[in-house]
C-alpha positions as CSV (number, residue, x, y, z in Angstrom):
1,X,-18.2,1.1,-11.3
2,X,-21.2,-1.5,-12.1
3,X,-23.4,-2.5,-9.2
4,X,-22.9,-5.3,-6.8
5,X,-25.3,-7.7,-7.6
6,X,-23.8,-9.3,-10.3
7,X,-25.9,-12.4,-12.1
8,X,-24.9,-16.1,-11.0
9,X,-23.0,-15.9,-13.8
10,X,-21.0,-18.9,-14.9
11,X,-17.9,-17.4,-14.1
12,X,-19.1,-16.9,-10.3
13,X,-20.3,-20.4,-10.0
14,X,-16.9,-21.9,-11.3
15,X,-15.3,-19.9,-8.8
16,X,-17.8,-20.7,-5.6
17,X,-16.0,-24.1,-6.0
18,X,-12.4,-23.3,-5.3
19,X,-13.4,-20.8,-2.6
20,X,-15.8,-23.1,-0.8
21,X,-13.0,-25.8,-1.0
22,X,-10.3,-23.5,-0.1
23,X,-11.9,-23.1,3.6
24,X,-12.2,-26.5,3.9
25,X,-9.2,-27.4,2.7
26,X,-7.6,-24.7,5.0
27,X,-9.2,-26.0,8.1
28,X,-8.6,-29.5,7.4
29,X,-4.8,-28.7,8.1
30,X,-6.0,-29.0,11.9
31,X,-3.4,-26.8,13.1
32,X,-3.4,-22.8,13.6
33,X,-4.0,-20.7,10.6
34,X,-2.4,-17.1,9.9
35,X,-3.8,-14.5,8.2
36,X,-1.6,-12.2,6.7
37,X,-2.9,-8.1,6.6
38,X,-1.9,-6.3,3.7
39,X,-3.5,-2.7,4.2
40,X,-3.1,-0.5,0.7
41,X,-4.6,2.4,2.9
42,X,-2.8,6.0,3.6
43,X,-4.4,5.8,7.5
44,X,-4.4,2.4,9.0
45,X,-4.0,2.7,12.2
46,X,-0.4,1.0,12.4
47,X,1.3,0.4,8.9
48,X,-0.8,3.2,6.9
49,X,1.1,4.0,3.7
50,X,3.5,1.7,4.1
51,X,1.8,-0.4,1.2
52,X,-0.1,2.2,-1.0
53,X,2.2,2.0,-3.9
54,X,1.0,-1.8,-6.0
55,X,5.0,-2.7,-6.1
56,X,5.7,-2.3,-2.2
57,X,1.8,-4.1,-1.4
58,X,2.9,-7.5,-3.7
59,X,6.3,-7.0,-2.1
60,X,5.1,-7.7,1.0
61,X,2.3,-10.5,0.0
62,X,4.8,-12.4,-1.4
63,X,7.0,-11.7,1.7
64,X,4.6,-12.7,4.4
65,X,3.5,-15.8,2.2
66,X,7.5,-16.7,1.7
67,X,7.0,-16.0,5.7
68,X,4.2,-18.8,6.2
69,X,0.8,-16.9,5.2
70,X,-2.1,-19.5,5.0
71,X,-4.2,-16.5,3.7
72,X,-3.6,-12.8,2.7
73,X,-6.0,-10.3,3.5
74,X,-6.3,-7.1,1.4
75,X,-8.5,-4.1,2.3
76,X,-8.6,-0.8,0.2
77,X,-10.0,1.0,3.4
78,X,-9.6,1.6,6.9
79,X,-11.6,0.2,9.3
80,X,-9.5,1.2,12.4
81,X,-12.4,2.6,15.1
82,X,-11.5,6.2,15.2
83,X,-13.7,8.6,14.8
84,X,-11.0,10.5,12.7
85,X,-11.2,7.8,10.3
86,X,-12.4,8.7,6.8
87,X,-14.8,7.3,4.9
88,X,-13.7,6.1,1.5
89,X,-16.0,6.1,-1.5
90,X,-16.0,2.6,-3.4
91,X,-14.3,4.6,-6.7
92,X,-11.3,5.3,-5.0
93,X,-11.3,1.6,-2.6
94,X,-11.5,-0.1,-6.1
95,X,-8.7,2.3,-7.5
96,X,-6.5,1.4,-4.2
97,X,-7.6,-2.4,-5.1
98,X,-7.2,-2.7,-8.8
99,X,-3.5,-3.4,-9.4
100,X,-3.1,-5.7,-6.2
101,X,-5.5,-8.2,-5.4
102,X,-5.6,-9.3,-9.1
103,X,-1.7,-9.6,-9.0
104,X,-1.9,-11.0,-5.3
105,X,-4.3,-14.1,-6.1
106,X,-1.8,-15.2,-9.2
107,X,0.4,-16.0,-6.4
108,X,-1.3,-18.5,-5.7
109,X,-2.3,-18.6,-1.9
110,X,-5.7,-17.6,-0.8
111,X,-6.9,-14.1,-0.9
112,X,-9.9,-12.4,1.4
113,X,-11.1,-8.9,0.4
114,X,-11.2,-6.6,3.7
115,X,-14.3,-4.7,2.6
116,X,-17.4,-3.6,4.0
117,X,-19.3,-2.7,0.3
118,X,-21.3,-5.2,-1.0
119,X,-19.6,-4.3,-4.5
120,X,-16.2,-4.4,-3.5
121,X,-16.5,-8.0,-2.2
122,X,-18.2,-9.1,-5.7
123,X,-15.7,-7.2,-7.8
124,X,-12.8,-9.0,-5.8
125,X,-14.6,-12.7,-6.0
126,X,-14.9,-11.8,-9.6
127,X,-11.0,-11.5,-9.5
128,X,-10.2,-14.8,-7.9
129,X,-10.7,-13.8,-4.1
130,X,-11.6,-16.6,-2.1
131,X,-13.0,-15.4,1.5
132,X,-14.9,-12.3,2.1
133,X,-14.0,-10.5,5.8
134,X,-16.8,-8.0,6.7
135,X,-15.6,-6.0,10.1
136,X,-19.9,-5.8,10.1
137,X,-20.5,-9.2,9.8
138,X,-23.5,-9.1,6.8
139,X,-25.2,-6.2,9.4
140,X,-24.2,-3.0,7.6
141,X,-24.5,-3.1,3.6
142,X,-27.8,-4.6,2.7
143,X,-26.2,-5.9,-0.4
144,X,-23.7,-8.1,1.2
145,X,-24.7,-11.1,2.5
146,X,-26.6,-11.6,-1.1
147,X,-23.4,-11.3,-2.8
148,X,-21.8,-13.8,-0.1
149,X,-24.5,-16.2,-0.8
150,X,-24.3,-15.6,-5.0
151,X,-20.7,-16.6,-5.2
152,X,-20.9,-19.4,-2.3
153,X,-17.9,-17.6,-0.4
154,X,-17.0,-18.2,2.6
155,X,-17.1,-15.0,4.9
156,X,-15.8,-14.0,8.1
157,X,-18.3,-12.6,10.4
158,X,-17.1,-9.6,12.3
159,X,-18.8,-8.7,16.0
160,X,-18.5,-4.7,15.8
161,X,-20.3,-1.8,17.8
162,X,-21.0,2.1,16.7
163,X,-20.4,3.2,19.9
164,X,-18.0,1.6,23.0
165,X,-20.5,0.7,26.3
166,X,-17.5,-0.4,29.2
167,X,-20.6,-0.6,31.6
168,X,-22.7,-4.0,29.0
169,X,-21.2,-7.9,29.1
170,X,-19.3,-8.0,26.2
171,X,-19.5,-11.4,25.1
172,X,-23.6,-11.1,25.2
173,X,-23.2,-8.8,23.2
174,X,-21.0,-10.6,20.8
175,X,-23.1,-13.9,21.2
176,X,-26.6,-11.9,20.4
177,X,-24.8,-9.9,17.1
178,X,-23.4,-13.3,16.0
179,X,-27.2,-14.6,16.2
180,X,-28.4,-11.9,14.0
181,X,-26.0,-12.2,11.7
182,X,-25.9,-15.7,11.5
183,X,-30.2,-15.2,11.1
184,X,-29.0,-12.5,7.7
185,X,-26.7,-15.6,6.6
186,X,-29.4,-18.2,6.3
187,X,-31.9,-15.7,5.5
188,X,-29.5,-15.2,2.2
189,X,-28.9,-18.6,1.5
190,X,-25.3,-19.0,3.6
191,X,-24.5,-22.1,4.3
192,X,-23.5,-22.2,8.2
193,X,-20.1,-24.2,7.4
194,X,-19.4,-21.1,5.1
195,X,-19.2,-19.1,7.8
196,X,-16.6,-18.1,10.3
197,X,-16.9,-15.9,13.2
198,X,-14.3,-13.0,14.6
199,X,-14.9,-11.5,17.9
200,X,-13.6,-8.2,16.8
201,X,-10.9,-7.3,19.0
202,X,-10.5,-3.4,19.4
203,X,-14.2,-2.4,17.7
204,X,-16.3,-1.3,19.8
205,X,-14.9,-2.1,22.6
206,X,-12.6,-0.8,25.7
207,X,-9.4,-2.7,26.1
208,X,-10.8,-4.5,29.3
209,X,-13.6,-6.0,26.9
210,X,-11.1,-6.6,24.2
211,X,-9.2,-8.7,26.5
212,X,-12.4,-10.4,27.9
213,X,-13.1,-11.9,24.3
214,X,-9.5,-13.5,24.0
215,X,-10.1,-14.7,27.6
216,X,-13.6,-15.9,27.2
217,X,-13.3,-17.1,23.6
218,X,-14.2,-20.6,24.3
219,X,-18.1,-19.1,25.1
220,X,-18.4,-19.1,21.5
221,X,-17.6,-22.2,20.6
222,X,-21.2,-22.9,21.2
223,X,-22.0,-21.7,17.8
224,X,-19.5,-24.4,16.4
225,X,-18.0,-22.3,14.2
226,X,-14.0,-21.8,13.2
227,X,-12.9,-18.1,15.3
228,X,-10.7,-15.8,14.1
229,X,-9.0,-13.5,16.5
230,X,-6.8,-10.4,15.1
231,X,-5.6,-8.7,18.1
232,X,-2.4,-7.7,16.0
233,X,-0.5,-4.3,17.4
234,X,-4.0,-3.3,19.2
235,X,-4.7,-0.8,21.9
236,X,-5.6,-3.4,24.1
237,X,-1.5,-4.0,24.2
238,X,-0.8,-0.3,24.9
239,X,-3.2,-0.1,27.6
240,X,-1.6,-3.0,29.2
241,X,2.3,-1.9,27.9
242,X,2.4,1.7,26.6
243,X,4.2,1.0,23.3
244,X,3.4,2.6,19.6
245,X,2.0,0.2,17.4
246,X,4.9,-1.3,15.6
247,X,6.6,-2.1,19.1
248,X,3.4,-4.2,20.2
249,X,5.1,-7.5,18.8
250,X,5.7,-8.6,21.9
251,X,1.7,-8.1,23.2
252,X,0.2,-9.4,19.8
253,X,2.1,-12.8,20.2
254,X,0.7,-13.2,23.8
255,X,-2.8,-12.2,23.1
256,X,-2.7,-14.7,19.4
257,X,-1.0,-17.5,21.8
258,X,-3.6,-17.4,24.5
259,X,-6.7,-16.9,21.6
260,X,-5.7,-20.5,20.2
261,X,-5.4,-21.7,23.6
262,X,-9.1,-20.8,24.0
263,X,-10.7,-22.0,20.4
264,X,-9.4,-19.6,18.4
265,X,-8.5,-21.3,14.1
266,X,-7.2,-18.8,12.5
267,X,-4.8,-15.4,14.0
268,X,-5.1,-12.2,11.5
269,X,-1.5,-11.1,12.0
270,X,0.3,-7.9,10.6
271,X,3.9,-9.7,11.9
272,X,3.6,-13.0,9.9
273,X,7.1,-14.2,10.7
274,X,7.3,-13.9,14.4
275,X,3.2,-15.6,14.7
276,X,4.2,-18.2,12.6
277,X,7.1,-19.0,14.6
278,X,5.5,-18.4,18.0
279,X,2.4,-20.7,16.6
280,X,4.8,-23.7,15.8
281,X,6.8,-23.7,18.7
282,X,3.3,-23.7,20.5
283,X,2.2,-26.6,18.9
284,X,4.9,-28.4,18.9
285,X,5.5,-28.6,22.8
286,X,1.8,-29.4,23.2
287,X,2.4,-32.5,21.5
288,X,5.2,-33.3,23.6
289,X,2.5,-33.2,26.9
Protein backbone atom coordinates (compact mmCIF):
# COMPACT_ATOMS: atom_id res chain seq x y z
CA UNK A 1 0.00 0.00 0.00
CA UNK A 2 1.52 3.61 -0.93
CA UNK A 3 1.85 6.05 1.93
CA UNK A 4 -0.62 8.49 3.20
CA UNK A 5 0.56 11.63 2.27
CA UNK A 6 -0.52 11.80 -1.14
CA UNK A 7 0.40 15.22 -3.26
CA UNK A 8 -2.43 17.88 -3.63
CA UNK A 9 -3.00 16.30 -6.63
CA UNK A 10 -5.61 17.56 -8.92
CA UNK A 11 -7.71 14.80 -8.39
CA UNK A 12 -7.87 15.57 -4.50
CA UNK A 13 -8.57 19.18 -5.00
CA UNK A 14 -11.62 18.40 -7.43
CA UNK A 15 -12.84 16.26 -4.87
CA UNK A 16 -12.31 18.75 -1.63
CA UNK A 17 -15.18 20.64 -3.41
CA UNK A 18 -17.98 18.16 -3.37
CA UNK A 19 -16.95 16.99 0.11
CA UNK A 20 -16.70 20.50 1.63
CA UNK A 21 -20.15 21.15 0.04
CA UNK A 22 -21.60 17.94 0.95
CA UNK A 23 -21.42 19.11 4.81
CA UNK A 24 -22.81 22.14 4.11
CA UNK A 25 -25.31 21.04 2.07
CA UNK A 26 -26.16 18.33 4.69
CA UNK A 27 -26.57 20.72 7.50
CA UNK A 28 -28.33 23.22 5.64
CA UNK A 29 -31.35 20.62 5.65
CA UNK A 30 -31.85 22.14 9.39
CA UNK A 31 -33.38 19.05 10.57
CA UNK A 32 -31.71 15.83 12.34
CA UNK A 33 -29.15 13.93 10.31
CA UNK A 34 -28.64 10.01 10.39
CA UNK A 35 -25.69 8.32 10.04
CA UNK A 36 -25.93 4.95 8.88
CA UNK A 37 -22.97 2.27 10.30
CA UNK A 38 -21.95 -0.27 7.94
CA UNK A 39 -19.14 -2.29 9.92
CA UNK A 40 -17.24 -4.84 7.30
CA UNK A 41 -15.46 -6.17 10.56
CA UNK A 42 -15.53 -9.99 11.95
CA UNK A 43 -15.66 -8.37 15.82
CA UNK A 44 -17.77 -5.36 16.16
CA UNK A 45 -19.11 -5.31 19.10
CA UNK A 46 -22.81 -5.73 17.96
CA UNK A 47 -23.32 -6.74 14.15
CA UNK A 48 -19.59 -8.17 13.66
CA UNK A 49 -19.66 -10.36 10.57
CA UNK A 50 -22.84 -9.70 9.59
CA UNK A 51 -21.42 -7.49 6.69
CA UNK A 52 -17.85 -8.94 5.87
CA UNK A 53 -18.85 -10.48 2.66
CA UNK A 54 -18.83 -7.03 -0.25
CA UNK A 55 -22.54 -8.45 -1.46
CA UNK A 56 -24.29 -8.52 2.11
CA UNK A 57 -22.17 -4.81 3.14
CA UNK A 58 -23.81 -2.93 -0.26
CA UNK A 59 -26.93 -4.93 0.61
CA UNK A 60 -27.34 -3.20 3.50
CA UNK A 61 -26.05 0.47 2.35
CA UNK A 62 -28.43 0.46 -0.13
CA UNK A 63 -30.98 -0.84 2.48
CA UNK A 64 -30.40 1.75 5.16
CA UNK A 65 -30.23 4.58 2.43
CA UNK A 66 -33.67 3.13 0.78
CA UNK A 67 -34.37 3.40 4.88
CA UNK A 68 -33.49 7.32 5.00
CA UNK A 69 -29.53 7.40 5.48
CA UNK A 70 -28.31 11.07 5.13
CA UNK A 71 -24.74 9.43 5.27
CA UNK A 72 -23.13 5.94 5.37
CA UNK A 73 -20.38 5.21 7.48
CA UNK A 74 -17.87 2.45 6.61
CA UNK A 75 -15.06 1.23 8.84
CA UNK A 76 -12.71 -1.83 7.92
CA UNK A 77 -11.85 -2.04 11.77
CA UNK A 78 -13.14 -2.18 15.09
CA UNK A 79 -12.98 0.35 17.26
CA UNK A 80 -15.34 -1.07 20.05
CA UNK A 81 -13.26 -0.34 23.62
CA UNK A 82 -12.39 -3.70 24.62
CA UNK A 83 -9.29 -4.66 25.49
CA UNK A 84 -9.93 -7.98 23.55
CA UNK A 85 -10.21 -6.00 20.51
CA UNK A 86 -7.59 -6.67 17.80
CA UNK A 87 -5.61 -4.50 16.15
CA UNK A 88 -5.81 -4.62 12.39
CA UNK A 89 -2.88 -3.87 10.14
CA UNK A 90 -3.90 -1.20 7.29
CA UNK A 91 -3.19 -4.29 4.43
CA UNK A 92 -5.92 -6.23 5.65
CA UNK A 93 -8.38 -2.80 6.69
CA UNK A 94 -7.80 -1.78 2.92
CA UNK A 95 -8.48 -5.50 1.76
CA UNK A 96 -11.91 -5.44 4.03
CA UNK A 97 -12.38 -1.83 2.29
CA UNK A 98 -11.60 -2.36 -1.25
CA UNK A 99 -14.71 -3.83 -2.87
CA UNK A 100 -17.26 -1.59 -0.75
CA UNK A 101 -16.68 1.85 -0.28
CA UNK A 102 -15.83 2.31 -3.98
CA UNK A 103 -19.13 0.42 -4.86
CA UNK A 104 -20.97 2.32 -1.84
CA UNK A 105 -20.12 5.97 -3.02
CA UNK A 106 -21.62 5.13 -6.73
CA UNK A 107 -24.73 5.07 -4.87
CA UNK A 108 -24.72 8.18 -4.67
CA UNK A 109 -25.28 9.34 -0.96
CA UNK A 110 -22.45 10.52 1.06
CA UNK A 111 -19.84 8.26 2.40
CA UNK A 112 -17.39 8.75 5.75
CA UNK A 113 -14.44 6.27 6.11
CA UNK A 114 -14.51 4.97 9.86
CA UNK A 115 -10.65 4.90 10.21
CA UNK A 116 -8.11 5.83 12.53
CA UNK A 117 -4.86 5.47 9.80
CA UNK A 118 -3.90 8.47 8.20
CA UNK A 119 -3.70 6.23 4.87
CA UNK A 120 -6.83 4.73 5.03
CA UNK A 121 -8.77 8.05 5.19
CA UNK A 122 -6.60 9.36 1.98
CA UNK A 123 -7.06 6.05 0.04
CA UNK A 124 -10.94 6.32 0.71
CA UNK A 125 -11.07 10.41 -0.23
CA UNK A 126 -9.15 9.20 -3.22
CA UNK A 127 -12.23 6.88 -3.82
CA UNK A 128 -15.00 9.46 -3.56
CA UNK A 129 -15.49 9.50 0.36
CA UNK A 130 -16.69 12.57 1.48
CA UNK A 131 -16.23 12.95 5.56
CA UNK A 132 -13.50 11.46 7.45
CA UNK A 133 -14.68 9.99 11.25
CA UNK A 134 -11.51 9.56 13.47
CA UNK A 135 -12.79 7.81 17.01
CA UNK A 136 -9.24 9.91 18.00
CA UNK A 137 -10.20 13.04 16.83
CA UNK A 138 -6.60 14.08 14.76
CA UNK A 139 -4.83 13.00 18.35
CA UNK A 140 -3.54 9.50 17.47
CA UNK A 141 -1.99 9.12 13.83
CA UNK A 142 0.40 11.98 13.28
CA UNK A 143 -0.42 11.75 9.68
CA UNK A 144 -4.11 12.47 9.92
CA UNK A 145 -5.06 15.67 10.40
CA UNK A 146 -2.50 16.54 7.27
CA UNK A 147 -4.37 14.32 5.14
CA UNK A 148 -7.77 16.00 6.50
CA UNK A 149 -6.39 19.36 5.67
CA UNK A 150 -4.80 18.10 1.95
CA UNK A 151 -8.19 16.98 0.63
CA UNK A 152 -10.32 19.88 2.50
CA UNK A 153 -12.56 17.09 4.13
CA UNK A 154 -14.70 17.52 6.60
CA UNK A 155 -13.91 15.26 9.69
CA UNK A 156 -15.63 14.23 12.73
CA UNK A 157 -13.73 14.74 15.81
CA UNK A 158 -13.99 11.97 18.18
CA UNK A 159 -13.54 12.66 22.33
CA UNK A 160 -11.87 9.17 23.31
CA UNK A 161 -9.72 8.03 26.46
CA UNK A 162 -6.98 4.89 26.77
CA UNK A 163 -8.12 4.22 30.02
CA UNK A 164 -11.90 4.70 31.85
CA UNK A 165 -11.39 7.32 35.17
CA UNK A 166 -15.36 7.06 36.77
CA UNK A 167 -13.73 9.32 39.64
CA UNK A 168 -12.76 12.84 36.65
CA UNK A 169 -15.70 15.28 35.24
CA UNK A 170 -16.33 13.87 32.07
CA UNK A 171 -17.32 16.65 30.03
CA UNK A 172 -13.89 18.65 31.16
CA UNK A 173 -12.48 16.14 29.89
CA UNK A 174 -14.23 16.18 26.61
CA UNK A 175 -14.20 20.03 26.42
CA UNK A 176 -10.10 20.17 27.06
CA UNK A 177 -9.57 17.01 24.27
CA UNK A 178 -11.84 18.93 21.91
CA UNK A 179 -9.36 22.06 22.49
CA UNK A 180 -6.43 20.13 21.56
CA UNK A 181 -7.77 18.76 18.83
CA UNK A 182 -9.30 21.62 17.50
CA UNK A 183 -5.45 23.34 18.21
CA UNK A 184 -4.01 19.99 15.71
CA UNK A 185 -6.93 21.11 13.21
CA UNK A 186 -5.78 24.77 12.69
CA UNK A 187 -2.32 23.82 13.26
CA UNK A 188 -2.89 21.68 9.87
CA UNK A 189 -4.73 24.07 8.02
CA UNK A 190 -8.57 22.79 9.10
CA UNK A 191 -10.93 25.05 8.59
CA UNK A 192 -13.11 25.17 11.91
CA UNK A 193 -16.56 24.91 9.77
CA UNK A 194 -14.92 21.64 8.49
CA UNK A 195 -15.13 20.24 11.61
CA UNK A 196 -17.65 18.46 13.66
CA UNK A 197 -17.38 17.15 17.02
CA UNK A 198 -18.66 13.64 18.72
CA UNK A 199 -18.60 13.21 22.33
CA UNK A 200 -17.75 9.57 22.04
CA UNK A 201 -20.36 7.79 23.77
CA UNK A 202 -19.03 4.35 25.25
CA UNK A 203 -14.98 5.18 24.78
CA UNK A 204 -13.50 5.70 27.57
CA UNK A 205 -15.93 6.15 29.56
CA UNK A 206 -18.37 4.30 32.39
CA UNK A 207 -22.00 4.24 31.48
CA UNK A 208 -22.72 6.96 34.14
CA UNK A 209 -20.31 9.29 32.12
CA UNK A 210 -21.75 8.08 28.81
CA UNK A 211 -25.04 9.13 29.95
CA UNK A 212 -23.70 12.53 31.38
CA UNK A 213 -22.51 13.56 27.74
CA UNK A 214 -26.11 12.97 26.14
CA UNK A 215 -27.40 14.81 29.25
CA UNK A 216 -25.00 17.59 29.26
CA UNK A 217 -24.50 17.91 25.47
CA UNK A 218 -25.60 21.35 25.25
CA UNK A 219 -22.05 22.33 27.30
CA UNK A 220 -20.53 21.92 24.03
CA UNK A 221 -22.31 23.95 22.05
CA UNK A 222 -19.80 26.54 23.20
CA UNK A 223 -17.50 25.44 20.63
CA UNK A 224 -20.26 26.21 17.89
CA UNK A 225 -19.79 23.26 16.26
CA UNK A 226 -22.46 20.56 14.53
CA UNK A 227 -22.38 17.30 17.45
CA UNK A 228 -22.70 13.92 16.55
CA UNK A 229 -23.89 11.49 19.13
CA UNK A 230 -23.74 7.52 18.33
CA UNK A 231 -25.07 5.95 21.38
CA UNK A 232 -26.44 3.12 19.03
CA UNK A 233 -26.94 -0.53 20.96
CA UNK A 234 -24.22 0.77 23.69
CA UNK A 235 -23.51 -0.51 27.09
CA UNK A 236 -24.69 2.43 28.55
CA UNK A 237 -28.36 0.87 27.58
CA UNK A 238 -27.47 -2.52 29.19
CA UNK A 239 -26.39 -0.99 32.31
CA UNK A 240 -29.59 0.79 32.46
CA UNK A 241 -31.86 -2.38 30.79
CA UNK A 242 -29.76 -5.65 30.74
CA UNK A 243 -30.37 -6.53 27.06
CA UNK A 244 -27.76 -8.03 24.25
CA UNK A 245 -26.96 -5.57 21.82
CA UNK A 246 -29.37 -6.17 19.01
CA UNK A 247 -32.32 -5.87 21.68
CA UNK A 248 -31.10 -2.26 22.69
CA UNK A 249 -33.49 -0.65 20.03
CA UNK A 250 -35.54 0.44 22.40
CA UNK A 251 -32.45 2.36 24.63
CA UNK A 252 -30.67 3.72 21.47
CA UNK A 253 -33.91 5.63 20.34
CA UNK A 254 -34.24 7.20 23.81
CA UNK A 255 -30.69 8.14 24.21
CA UNK A 256 -30.61 9.57 20.04
CA UNK A 257 -34.09 11.43 21.01
CA UNK A 258 -32.90 13.15 24.05
CA UNK A 259 -29.09 13.87 22.23
CA UNK A 260 -31.14 16.16 19.60
CA UNK A 261 -33.06 17.58 22.34
CA UNK A 262 -29.78 18.84 23.75
CA UNK A 263 -27.75 20.05 20.43
CA UNK A 264 -26.99 17.15 19.01
CA UNK A 265 -27.08 17.36 14.37
CA UNK A 266 -26.41 14.30 13.35
CA UNK A 267 -27.29 10.53 15.25
CA UNK A 268 -24.75 7.58 14.02
CA UNK A 269 -27.29 4.82 14.05
CA UNK A 270 -26.89 0.96 13.41
CA UNK A 271 -31.07 0.82 13.18
CA UNK A 272 -31.67 3.33 10.39
CA UNK A 273 -35.30 2.65 10.00
CA UNK A 274 -36.69 2.81 13.48
CA UNK A 275 -34.19 6.44 14.08
CA UNK A 276 -35.46 7.81 11.17
CA UNK A 277 -38.89 7.28 12.07
CA UNK A 278 -38.53 8.14 15.77
CA UNK A 279 -36.55 11.52 14.47
CA UNK A 280 -39.62 12.52 12.29
CA UNK A 281 -42.27 11.96 14.51
CA UNK A 282 -40.04 14.07 16.89
CA UNK A 283 -39.88 16.80 14.80
CA UNK A 284 -42.88 16.88 13.65
CA UNK A 285 -44.87 17.31 17.06
CA UNK A 286 -42.36 20.02 17.93
CA UNK A 287 -43.65 22.05 15.28
CA UNK A 288 -47.05 21.56 16.37
CA UNK A 289 -46.02 23.42 20.08
Amino acid sequence: MTAASPPASDRSLTGSTTNVSTLAGLLALQRPLVMGILNVTPDSFSDGGAFLSPDAALAHAEQMIAEGADIIDIGGESTRPSADRAAVSAEEELRRLELVLPAAVRMGRPVSIDTMKAMIAAWALDRGAAIVNDVWGLQRDPEMAGVVARYRAPVIVMHNRDVVDPLIDIMADIAAFFERSLAIAARAGIPRDFIVLDPGIGFGKTAEQSMMAIARLDRLKTFGLPLLVGASRKRLINAVAPTPPLQRLGGSLAAHILAIEHGATIIRAHDVAATVQALRVMTAIEATA
